[in-house]
N, C-alpha and C positions, 0 to 999 in steps of 0.2 A: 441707562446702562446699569447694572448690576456688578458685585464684584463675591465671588468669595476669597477670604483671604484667611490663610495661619502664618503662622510664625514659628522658626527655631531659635532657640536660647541655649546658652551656657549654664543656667539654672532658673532659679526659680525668682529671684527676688531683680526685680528693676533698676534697684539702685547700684548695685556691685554687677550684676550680669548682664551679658549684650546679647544684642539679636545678631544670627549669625547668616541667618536667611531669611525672604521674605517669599511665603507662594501668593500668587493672585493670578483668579481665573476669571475673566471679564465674560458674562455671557447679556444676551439682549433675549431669551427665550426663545430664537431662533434654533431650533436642533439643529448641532454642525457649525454653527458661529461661534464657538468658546474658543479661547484664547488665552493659552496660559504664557504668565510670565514669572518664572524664579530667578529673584535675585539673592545675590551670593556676596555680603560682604563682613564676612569675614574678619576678613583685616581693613575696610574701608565701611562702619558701619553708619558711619554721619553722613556719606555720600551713597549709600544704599536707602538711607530713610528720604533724604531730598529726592532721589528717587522714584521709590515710591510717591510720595504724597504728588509729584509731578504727574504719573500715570493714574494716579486718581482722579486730581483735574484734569489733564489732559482727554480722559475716556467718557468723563462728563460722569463718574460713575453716582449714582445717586441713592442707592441701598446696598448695603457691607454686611456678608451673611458670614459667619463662621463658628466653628464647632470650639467649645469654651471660651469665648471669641472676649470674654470680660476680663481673661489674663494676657489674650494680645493686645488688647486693648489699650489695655496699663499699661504693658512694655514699648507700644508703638508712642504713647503719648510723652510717656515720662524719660524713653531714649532719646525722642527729638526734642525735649524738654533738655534735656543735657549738654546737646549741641547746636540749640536757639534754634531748633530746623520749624521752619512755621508750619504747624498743624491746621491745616485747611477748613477744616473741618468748625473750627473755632472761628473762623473769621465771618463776619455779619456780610460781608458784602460779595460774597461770590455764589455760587450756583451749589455750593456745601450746604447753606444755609440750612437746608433744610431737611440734607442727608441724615440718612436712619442706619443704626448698624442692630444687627437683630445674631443672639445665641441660638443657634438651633439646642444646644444644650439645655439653656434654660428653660427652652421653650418646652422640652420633652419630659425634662426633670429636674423642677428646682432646687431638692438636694442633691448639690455637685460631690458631695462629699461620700456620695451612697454607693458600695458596691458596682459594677456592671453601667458604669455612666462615660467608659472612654468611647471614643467612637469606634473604633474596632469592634466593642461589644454590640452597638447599636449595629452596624454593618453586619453583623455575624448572625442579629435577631429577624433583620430582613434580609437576610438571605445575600447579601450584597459580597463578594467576592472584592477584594482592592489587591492583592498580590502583595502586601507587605508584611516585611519580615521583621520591621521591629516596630516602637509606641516613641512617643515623646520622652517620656524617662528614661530610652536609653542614647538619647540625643549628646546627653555632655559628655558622657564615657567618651561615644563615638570621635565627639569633639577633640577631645585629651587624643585619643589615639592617630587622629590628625587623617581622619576618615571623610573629608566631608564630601564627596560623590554620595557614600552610603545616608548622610543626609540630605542631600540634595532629593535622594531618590525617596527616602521616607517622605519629603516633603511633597515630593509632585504625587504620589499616593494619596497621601491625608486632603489635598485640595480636592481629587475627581473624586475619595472618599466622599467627604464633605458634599460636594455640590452634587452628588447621587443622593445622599441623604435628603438633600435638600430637596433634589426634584420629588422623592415620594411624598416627603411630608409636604409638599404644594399639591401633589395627586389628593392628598387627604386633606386639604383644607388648615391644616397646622401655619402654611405661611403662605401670604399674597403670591 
């Protein structure tokens, strides 16, 4: 199984900010078999990351695709780092072992820092239509104003974003 997955945040830095949401979209390659799940904790973020990492073993998921996927990455490690939640992924003796997580960001453009590299832009270069109306940066406003349906919904956007991305750049050979 495969997963793509992003992440929402209160800002930018791991140590002071929490995840507020977690998308993940389980696909086998099967067209029509994806399966998304957004979890939403908000106010219960230690029991949102147990969570997750349950439904990653549980799905047997064994490649983790996402779009700047090296600042959720941090965020996912260094929050359940917070609250002792065991990262899976880290443990020698289970079927993680020898789970991969792969940036389609990186992959496309290693300078993150460059102009035209959020995935909106990418989406917009291939023609990809997702129907959302806002980006990551305006997540925490959102947050403060105590909107989060509007991120709920940015978020299940950015994951069928994402795994549309994904499926061309496998059309093209960019990823297995």
């Amino acid at each position: 199984m495969k997963a793509i997955v992003d992440i929402e945040t209160t800002g930018l830095n791991p140590l002071k900010d929490k995840i507020i949401a977690i998308g993940i979209l389980f696909f086998n390659g099967v067209e029509g078999d994806e399966k998304v799940a957004i979890l939403n904790g908000h106010n219960a973020e230690k029991a949102m990351l147990m969570d997750f990492w349950k439904r990653l073993v549980d799905k047997k998921v064994e490649e983790i695709y996402g779009f700047n996927f090296e600042f959720d990455w941090t965020f996912l490690k260094l929050r359940s780092l917070k609250y002792r939640v065991s990262i899976k992924q880290f443990t020698n003796k289970t079927w993680l072992k020898e789970a991969k997580w792969f940036d389609l960001r990186l992959i496309l453009n290693s300078n993150r820092y460059m102009k035209g590299t959020k995935l909106c832009d990418y989406l917009a270069f291939l023609d990809i239509e997702n129907g959302d109306k806002f980006c990551g940066a305006d997540v925490p406003q959102l947050y403060e104003e105590g909107k989060i349906d509007e991120i709920l919904s940015h978020l299940e956007h950015d994951i069928w974003g994402t795994y549309m991305l994904y499926k061309v750049m496998k059309g093209c050979g960019l990823v297995d």
